[in-house]
KEKOLTI-655026 format. One record per residue (C-alpha): x, y, z; residue in one letter. Coordinates in steps of 0.2 Angstrom, whole numbers, always signed. Layout:
% KEKOLTI-655026
      c1      c2      c3   tido
       X       Y       Z      a
...
//
This chain:
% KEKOLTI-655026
      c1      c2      c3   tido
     -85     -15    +103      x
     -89     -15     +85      x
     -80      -7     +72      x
     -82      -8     +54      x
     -67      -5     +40      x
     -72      +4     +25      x
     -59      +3     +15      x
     -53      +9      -5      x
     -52      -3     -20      x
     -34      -4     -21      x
     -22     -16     -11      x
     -12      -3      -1      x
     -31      +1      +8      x
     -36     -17     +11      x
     -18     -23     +15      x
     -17      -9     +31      x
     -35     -11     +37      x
     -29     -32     +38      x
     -16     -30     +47      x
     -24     -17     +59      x
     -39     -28     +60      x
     -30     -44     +62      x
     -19     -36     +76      x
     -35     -31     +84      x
     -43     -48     +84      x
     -28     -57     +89      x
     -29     -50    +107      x
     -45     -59    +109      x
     -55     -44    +117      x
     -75     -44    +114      x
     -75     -34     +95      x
     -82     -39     +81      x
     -74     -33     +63      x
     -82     -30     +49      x
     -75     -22     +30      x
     -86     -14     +15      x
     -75     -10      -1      x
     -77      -6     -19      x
     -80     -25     -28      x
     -63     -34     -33      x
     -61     -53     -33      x
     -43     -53     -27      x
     -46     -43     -13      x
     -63     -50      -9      x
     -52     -67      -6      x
     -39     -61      +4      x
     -54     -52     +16      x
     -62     -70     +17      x
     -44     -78     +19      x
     -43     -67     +35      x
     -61     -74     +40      x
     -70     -55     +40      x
     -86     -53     +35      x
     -90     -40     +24      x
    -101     -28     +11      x
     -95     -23      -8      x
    -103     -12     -20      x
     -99      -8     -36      x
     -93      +8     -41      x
     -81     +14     -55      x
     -76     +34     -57      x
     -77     +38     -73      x
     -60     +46     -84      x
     -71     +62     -92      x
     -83     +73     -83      x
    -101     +78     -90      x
    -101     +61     -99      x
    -115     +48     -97      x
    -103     +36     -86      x
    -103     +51     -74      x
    -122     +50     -73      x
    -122     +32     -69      x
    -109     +35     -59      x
    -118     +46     -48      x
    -133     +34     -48      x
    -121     +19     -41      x
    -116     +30     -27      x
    -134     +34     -22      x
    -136     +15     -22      x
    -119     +12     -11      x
    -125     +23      +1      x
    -142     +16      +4      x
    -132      -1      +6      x
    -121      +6     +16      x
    -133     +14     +27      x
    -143      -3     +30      x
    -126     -11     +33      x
    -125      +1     +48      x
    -141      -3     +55      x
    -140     -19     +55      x
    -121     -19     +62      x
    -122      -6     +73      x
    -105      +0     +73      x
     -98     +11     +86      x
     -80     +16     +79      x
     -81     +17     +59      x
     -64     +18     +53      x
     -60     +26     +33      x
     -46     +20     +24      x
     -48     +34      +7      x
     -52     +35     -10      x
     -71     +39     -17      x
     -75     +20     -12      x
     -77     +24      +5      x
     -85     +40      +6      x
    -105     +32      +2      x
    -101     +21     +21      x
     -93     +36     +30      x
    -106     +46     +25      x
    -120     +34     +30      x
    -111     +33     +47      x
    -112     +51     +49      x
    -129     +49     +47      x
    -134     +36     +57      x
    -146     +35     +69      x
    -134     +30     +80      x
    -118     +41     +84      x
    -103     +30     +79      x
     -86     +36     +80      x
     -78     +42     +63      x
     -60     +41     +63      x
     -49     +44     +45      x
     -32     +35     +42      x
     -23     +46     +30      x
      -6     +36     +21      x
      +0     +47      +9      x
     +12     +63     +13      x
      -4     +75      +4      x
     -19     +67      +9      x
     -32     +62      -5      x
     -48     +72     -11      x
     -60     +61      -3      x
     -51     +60     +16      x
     -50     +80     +13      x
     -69     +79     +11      x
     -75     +67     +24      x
     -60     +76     +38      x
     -76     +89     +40      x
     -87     +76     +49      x
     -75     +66     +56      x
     -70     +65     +73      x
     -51     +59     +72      x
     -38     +60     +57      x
     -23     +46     +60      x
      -8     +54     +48      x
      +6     +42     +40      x
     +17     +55     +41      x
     +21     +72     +53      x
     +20     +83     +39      x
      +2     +79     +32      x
      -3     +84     +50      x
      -4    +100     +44      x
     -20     +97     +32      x
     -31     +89     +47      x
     -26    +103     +62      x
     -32     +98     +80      x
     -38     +84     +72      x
     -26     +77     +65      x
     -15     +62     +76      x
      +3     +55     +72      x
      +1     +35     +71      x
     +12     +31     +56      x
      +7     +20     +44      x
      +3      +1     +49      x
     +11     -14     +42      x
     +10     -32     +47      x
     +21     -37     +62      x
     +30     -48     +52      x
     +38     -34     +40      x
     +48     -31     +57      x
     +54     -48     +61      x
     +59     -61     +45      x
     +78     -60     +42      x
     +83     -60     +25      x
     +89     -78     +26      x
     +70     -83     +28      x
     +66     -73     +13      x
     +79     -83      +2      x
     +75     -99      +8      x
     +55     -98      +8      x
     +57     -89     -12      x
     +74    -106     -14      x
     +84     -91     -18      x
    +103     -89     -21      x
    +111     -81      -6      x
    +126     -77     -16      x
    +117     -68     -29      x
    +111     -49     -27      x
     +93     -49     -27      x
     +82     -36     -36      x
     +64     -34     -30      x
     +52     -26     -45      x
     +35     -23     -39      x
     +23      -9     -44      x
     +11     -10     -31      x
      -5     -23     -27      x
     -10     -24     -47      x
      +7     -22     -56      x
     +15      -7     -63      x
     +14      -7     -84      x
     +26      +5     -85      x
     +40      +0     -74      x
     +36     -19     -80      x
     +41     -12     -99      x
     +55      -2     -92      x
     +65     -15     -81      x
     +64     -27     -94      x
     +71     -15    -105      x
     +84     -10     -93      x
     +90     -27     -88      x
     +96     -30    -107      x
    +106     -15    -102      x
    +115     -22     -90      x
    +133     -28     -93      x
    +132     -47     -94      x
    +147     -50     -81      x
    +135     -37     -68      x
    +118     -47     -76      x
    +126     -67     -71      x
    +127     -63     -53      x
    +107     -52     -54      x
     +92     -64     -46      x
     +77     -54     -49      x
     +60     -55     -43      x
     +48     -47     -51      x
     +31     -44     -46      x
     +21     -39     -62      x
      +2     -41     -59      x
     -10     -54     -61      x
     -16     -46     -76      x
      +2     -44     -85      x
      +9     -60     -78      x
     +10     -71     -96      x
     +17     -56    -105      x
     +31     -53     -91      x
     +35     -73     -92      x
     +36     -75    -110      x
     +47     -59    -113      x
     +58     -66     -97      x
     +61     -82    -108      x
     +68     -70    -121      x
     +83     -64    -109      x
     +95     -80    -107      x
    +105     -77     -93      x
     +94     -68     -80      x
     +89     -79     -64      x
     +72     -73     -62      x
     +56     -77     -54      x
     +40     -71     -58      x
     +25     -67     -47      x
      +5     -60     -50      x
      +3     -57     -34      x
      +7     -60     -17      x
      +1     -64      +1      x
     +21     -66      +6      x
     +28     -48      +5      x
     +36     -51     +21      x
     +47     -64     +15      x
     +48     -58      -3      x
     +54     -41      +2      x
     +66     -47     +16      x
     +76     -59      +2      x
     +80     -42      -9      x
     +95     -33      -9      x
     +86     -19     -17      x
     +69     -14     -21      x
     +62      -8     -39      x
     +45      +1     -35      x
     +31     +13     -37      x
     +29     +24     -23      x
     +12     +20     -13      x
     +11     +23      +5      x
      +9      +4      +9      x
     +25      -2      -1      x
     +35     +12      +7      x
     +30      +7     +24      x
     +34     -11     +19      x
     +51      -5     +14      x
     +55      +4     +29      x
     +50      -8     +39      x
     +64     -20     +31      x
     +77      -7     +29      x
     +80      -9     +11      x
     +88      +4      +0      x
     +75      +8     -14      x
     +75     +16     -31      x
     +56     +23     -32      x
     +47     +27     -50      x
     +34     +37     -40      x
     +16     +35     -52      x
     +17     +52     -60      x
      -4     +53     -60      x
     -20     +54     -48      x
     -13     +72     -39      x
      +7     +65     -41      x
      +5     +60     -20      x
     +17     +44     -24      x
     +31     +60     -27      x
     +27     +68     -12      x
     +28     +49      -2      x
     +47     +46     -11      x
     +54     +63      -9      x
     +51     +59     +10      x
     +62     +44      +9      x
     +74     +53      -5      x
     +76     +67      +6      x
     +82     +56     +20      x
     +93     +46      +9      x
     +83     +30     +10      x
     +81     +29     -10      x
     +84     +35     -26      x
     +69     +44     -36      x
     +67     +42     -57      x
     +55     +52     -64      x
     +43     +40     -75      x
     +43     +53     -87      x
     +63     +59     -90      x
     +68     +41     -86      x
     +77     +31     -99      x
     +82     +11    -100      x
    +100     +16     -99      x
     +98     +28     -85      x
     +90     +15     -73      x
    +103      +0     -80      x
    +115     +12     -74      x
    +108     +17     -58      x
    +107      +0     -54      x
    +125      -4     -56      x
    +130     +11     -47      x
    +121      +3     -32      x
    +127     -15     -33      x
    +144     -10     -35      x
    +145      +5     -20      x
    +141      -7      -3      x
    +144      +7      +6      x
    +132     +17      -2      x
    +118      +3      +0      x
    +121      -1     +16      x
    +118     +17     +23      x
    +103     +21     +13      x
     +98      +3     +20      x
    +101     +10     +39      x
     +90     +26     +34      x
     +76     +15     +28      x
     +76      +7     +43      x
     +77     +24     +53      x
     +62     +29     +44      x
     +51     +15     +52      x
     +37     +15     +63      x
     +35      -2     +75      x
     +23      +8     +85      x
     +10     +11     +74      x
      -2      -2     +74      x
      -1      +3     +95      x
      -3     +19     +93      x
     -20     +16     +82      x
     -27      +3     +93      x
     -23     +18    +106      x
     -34     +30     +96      x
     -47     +19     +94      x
     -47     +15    +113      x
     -47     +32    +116      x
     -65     +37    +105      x
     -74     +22    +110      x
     -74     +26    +129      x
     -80     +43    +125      x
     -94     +37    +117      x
    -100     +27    +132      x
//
């Protein structure tokens, strides 16, 4: 069986369609992987990490419409598809699987119109599904949901799975965490993180906040923040600036399971992958959903807000103080933490990987 990945240009796409394809290959069964994406270096190396091959193109959705980026725009999509159509010949994929955004739409169109008939299946993370799965549901065969209420935007074809995350988010113990990240046990841990590249805003925000924080509260705070490739030598420099915060500070990393598992509580946008990943862990969260690009992230956290799992702040009404404070609330209410810890945990999925390979089982023998 071949199936081929087409996947986004953000690391909650590439991050699933890993551990989904990983899982896969690790059974040893006869089935070859392979991924296209939009071009990115970081995620480019973490595809050849996993030893996948794959095809990139180059696409960049312009911020104003009827501008002459939109022209060249549509001219780089023309050329993705005609890639992406001699991709799938050459290939010869019989499950094609789409992972969202407008990246993925030139290879789930080519698959549509292949010569031969492949397979289309959607994965859908967030709580409201995105423009361009909405789109491309019309020709596909399956649409895998992240959660039961988005089933409702897909109909019949629409199929619960849940959203996938590495086996390992369900098995490292916090004291693997501290000791892989040489941690203080007897610290409380903040985690920062505002998805794959960083969060500006939240990076700006917490390092306003933490100043907030009363020193005798700030001594006993261990925080790791992950700020961004991109915003790391800012975020380090203005770090040396705060004294007595115990801190580490991280681009980007390829040990989220660990890195998450050492926290106490989790500082984060609110993107269908680091929510899965919390869940996963059972950790309390406050969530600073990204209040752009259809305002999907709110829809993600009020999920988890609803079920008493986290806190959400509104990005826009949210102040330094208010977040220094919210954060002191938690760490001194263990009873509080620890129960919206056990509805993190409730909100989990192990089976979801499973209940995917199942789906894709399921399509590939009625094809043959």
């Amino acid at each position: 069986m071949n199936i081929l990945f087409a996947t986004g240009g953000t690391g909650g796409h590439i991050t699933v369609a890993l551990s989904l394809g990983k899982e896969i290959r690790c059974k040893k069964d006869k089935v070859s992987i392979k991924f296209s994406l939009n071009s990115n270096a970081t995620f480019e190396q973490k595809i050849k990490n996993c030893e996948f091959d794959y095809l990139t193109y180059a696409l960049k959705i312009p911020n104003c419409f009827f501008t002459i980026d939109w022209f060249s725009f549509i001219i780089d999509c023309i050329k993705a598809f005609v890639k992406s159509f001699r991709f799938i010949a050459e290939f010869k994929p019989d499950i094609l699987i789409g992972f969202g955004s407008y990246a993925s739409v030139p290879m789930v169109l080519a698959g549509f119109l292949s010569f031969k008939r492949i397979k289309i299946i959607l994965h859908e993370q967030n709580v409201v599904p995105g423009k361009a799965n909405r789109l491309l549901s019309a020709i596909a065969d399956k649409v895998a949901v992240s959660f039961k209420t988005s089933e409702s935007f897909f109909k019949t074809k629409a199929i619960y799975t849940g959203n996938f995350v590495d086996k390992r988010f369900f098995t490292v113990t916090k004291d693997e965490g501290i000791e892989a990240l040489k941690l203080n046990k007897n610290k409380f841990i903040i985690i920062v993180m505002g998805g794959s590249q960083g969060a500006m805003a939240i990076n700006k925000l917490f390092m306003k906040a933490i100043m907030n924080i009363d020193n005798s509260i700030k001594q006993n705070i261990q925080v790791i923040h992950i700020c961004g490739l991109k915003n790391y030598e800012d975020i380090k420099n203005k770090y040396k600036s705060l004294g007595i915060i115990d801190y580490q500070i991280i681009g980007f990393s390829d040990m989220m399971p660990l890195v998450l598992a050492a926290g106490d509580l989790v500082i984060s946008r609110a993107g269908a992958t680091s929510i899965a990943e919390i869940n996963a862990l059972g950790k309390p969260a406050i969530l600073i959903p990204y209040p752009y690009a259809g305002n999907h992230q709110r829809f993600n956290a009020q999920v988890l807000e609803d079920n008493k799992a986290a806190l959400i702040l509104n990005e826009k009404s949210i102040s330094k103080q208010i977040l220094a404070d919210t954060v002191m609330i938690l760490m001194n209410d263990t009873n509080l933490l620890k129960n919206m810890a056990q509805a993190s945990r409730k909100l989990a999925n192990p089976e979801s990987i499973n209940k995917m390979k199942h789906l894709i089982i399921q399509c590939y023998e009625n094809t043959r």
